[in-house]
N, C-alpha and C positions, 0 to 999 in steps of 0.2 A: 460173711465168713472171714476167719482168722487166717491166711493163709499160709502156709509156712514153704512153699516152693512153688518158684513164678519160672516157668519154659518160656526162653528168647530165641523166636522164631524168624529169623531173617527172612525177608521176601525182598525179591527182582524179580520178575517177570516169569511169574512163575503161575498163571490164571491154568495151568493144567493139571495142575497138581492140587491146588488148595482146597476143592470136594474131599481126595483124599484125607487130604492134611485135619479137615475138619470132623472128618468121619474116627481117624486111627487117636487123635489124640482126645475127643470126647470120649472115646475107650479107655484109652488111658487114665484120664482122669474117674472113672468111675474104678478103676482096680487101684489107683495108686496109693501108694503106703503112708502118704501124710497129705494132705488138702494141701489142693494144687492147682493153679493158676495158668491161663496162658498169654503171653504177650507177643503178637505180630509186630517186627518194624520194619515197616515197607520203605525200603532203600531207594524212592522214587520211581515204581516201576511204571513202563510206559504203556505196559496193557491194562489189561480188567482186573487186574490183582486188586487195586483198592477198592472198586465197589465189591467184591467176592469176599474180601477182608470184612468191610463195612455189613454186609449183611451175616457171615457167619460172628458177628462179634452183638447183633441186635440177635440171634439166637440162643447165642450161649454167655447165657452170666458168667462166667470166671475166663471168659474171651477178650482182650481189650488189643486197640492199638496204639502205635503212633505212627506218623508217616512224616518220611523226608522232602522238603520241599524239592531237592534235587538228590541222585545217586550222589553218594559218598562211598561206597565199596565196604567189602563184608567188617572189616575190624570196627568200623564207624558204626553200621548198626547195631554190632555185638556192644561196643564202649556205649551207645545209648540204651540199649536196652538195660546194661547192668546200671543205669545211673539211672533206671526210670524204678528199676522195681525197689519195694517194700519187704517183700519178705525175708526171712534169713535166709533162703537157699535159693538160689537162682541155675538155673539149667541153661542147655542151650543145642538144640536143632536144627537141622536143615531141613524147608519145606519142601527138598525131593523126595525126603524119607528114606534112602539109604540105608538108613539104622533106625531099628524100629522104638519107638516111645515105650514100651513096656519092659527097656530096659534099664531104663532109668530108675526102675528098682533095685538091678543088681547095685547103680552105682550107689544109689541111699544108702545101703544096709552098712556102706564103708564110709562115709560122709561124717560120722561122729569123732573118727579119729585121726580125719584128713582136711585140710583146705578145699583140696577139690582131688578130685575121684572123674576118671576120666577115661573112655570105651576107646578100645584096643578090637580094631575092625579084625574078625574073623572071618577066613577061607572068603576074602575080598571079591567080588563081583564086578571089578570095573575092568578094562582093557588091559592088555598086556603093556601097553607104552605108557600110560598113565599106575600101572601097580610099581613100576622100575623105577620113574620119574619120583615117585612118592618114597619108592624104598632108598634111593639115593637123598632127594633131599632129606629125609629123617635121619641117615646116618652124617649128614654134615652137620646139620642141625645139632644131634648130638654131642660130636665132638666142640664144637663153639659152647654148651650150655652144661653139658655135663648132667643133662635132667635125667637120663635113663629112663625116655619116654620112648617108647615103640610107634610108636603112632598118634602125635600132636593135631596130625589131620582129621581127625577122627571127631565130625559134627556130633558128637552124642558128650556132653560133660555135665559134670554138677561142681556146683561153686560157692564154697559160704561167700554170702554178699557182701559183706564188709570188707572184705578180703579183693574181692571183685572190684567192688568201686575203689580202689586203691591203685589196681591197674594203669598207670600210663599209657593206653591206646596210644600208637600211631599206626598207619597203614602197613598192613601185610603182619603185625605183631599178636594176630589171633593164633597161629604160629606157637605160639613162642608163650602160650595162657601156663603151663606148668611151672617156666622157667619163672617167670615172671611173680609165681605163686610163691617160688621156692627163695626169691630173692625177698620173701617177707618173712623169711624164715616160716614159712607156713610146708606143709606135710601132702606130697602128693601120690597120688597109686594109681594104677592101669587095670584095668577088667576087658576081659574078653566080653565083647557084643555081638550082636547077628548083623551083617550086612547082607544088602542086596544091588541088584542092578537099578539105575532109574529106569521109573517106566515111562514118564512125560516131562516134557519140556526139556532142556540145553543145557549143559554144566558151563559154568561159566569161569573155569578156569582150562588155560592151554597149558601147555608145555614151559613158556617162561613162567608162567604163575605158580606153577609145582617146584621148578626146579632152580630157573635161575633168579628168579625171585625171590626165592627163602634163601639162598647164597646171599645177596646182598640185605638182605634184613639180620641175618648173623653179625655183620658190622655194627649194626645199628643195635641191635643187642648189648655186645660187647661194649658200646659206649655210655648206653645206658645205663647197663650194670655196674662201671666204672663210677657214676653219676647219680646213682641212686642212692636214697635219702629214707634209712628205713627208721624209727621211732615208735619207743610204745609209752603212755602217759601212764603212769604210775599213781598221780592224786589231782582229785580237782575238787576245787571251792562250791 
């Protein structure tokens, strides 16, 4: 099959969730709006995520993986997943499931006349100290990039691939996927999604990883942005 949009699935250590994960998005894939694909990259986790990977991917034909010889942290797996897929549209999840897969329709139906299209978590379900943390660093965030993104944190997006694979990844600049979009002169939008609480396994982000974290990845923006190298070829032989 033809596929026209590959889901990049990050996994760390996350063998409590992936039943779910294999249950909610073969769902998925039987409602979704264009033949669709998924891709696990397991960030070297140290439990049973890869044989749980390995056999839900000998199940389901449009299942596949890659796996990390060692963790490299989330933007490393996202920047391999967009360099592995094939098809024009590439997504991207969290295997806590947060936000649910069957919204990745609302973001398709805006995909045609955007780069990427990207979920704007509704009436949030996580902690008070972790919704403030996030509402602070989004508005720094902001001011440094000028995206007028609501919510960059927000594991639910869609992404023409070419676009994607264009990305300069370095650490903690999953962040910073709109800005980054916008510096290709490429067209971004926000949609309200469903969130929820997790119900298994450990968020692997603290308090500097929310807040004071994306403060210094804003620098590293800013110099990027200064440094980037945008081009588009007009003819070829």
């Amino acid at each position: 099959m033809a596929y026209q949009f590959t889901i990049v699935v990050p996994v760390y250590n996350e063998e409590d969730n992936l039943e779910r994960v294999e249950q909610e998005l073969s769902k998925y894939l039987s409602i979704a709006s264009v033949p669709t694909s998924v891709l696990f990259v397991n960030d070297g986790s140290k439990d049973n995520s890869q044989a749980l990977i390995e056999g839900i991917c000998e199940r389901n034909e449009a299942f596949n993986y890659i796996l990390f010889k060692e963790n490299r942290g989330l933007s490393a797996a996202i920047k391999a997943g967009f360099d592995e897929v094939q098809a024009p549209l590439v997504g991207y999840i969290d295997s806590d499931l947060q936000t649910a897969p069957e919204d990745f329709n609302l973001l398709l139906e805006h995909i045609d006349n955007h780069e990427l299209v990207t979920g704007v978590r509704a009436n949030r379900k996580d902690s008070f100290v972790k919704n403030m943390s996030s509402k602070i660093a989004n508005g720094i965030r902001r001011a440094f990039t000028k995206d007028g993104m609501d919510d960059t944190g927000c594991p639910l997006k869609v992404i023409k691939t070419d676009y994607a694979k264009r990305i300069p990844m370095f650490k903690g600049l999953h962040r910073f996927l709109p800005a980054m979009i916008m510096l290709q002169n490429g067209r971004v939008t926000q949609i309200p999604v469903q969130h929820f609480p997790r119900i298994a396994g450990q968020a692997k982000f603290g308090l500097w990883n929310r807040l004071l974290g994306p403060l210094s990845d804003c620098f590293a923006y800013l110099w990027m942005k200064k440094k980037y190298i945008n081009y588009e070829v007009s003819k070829r032989s």
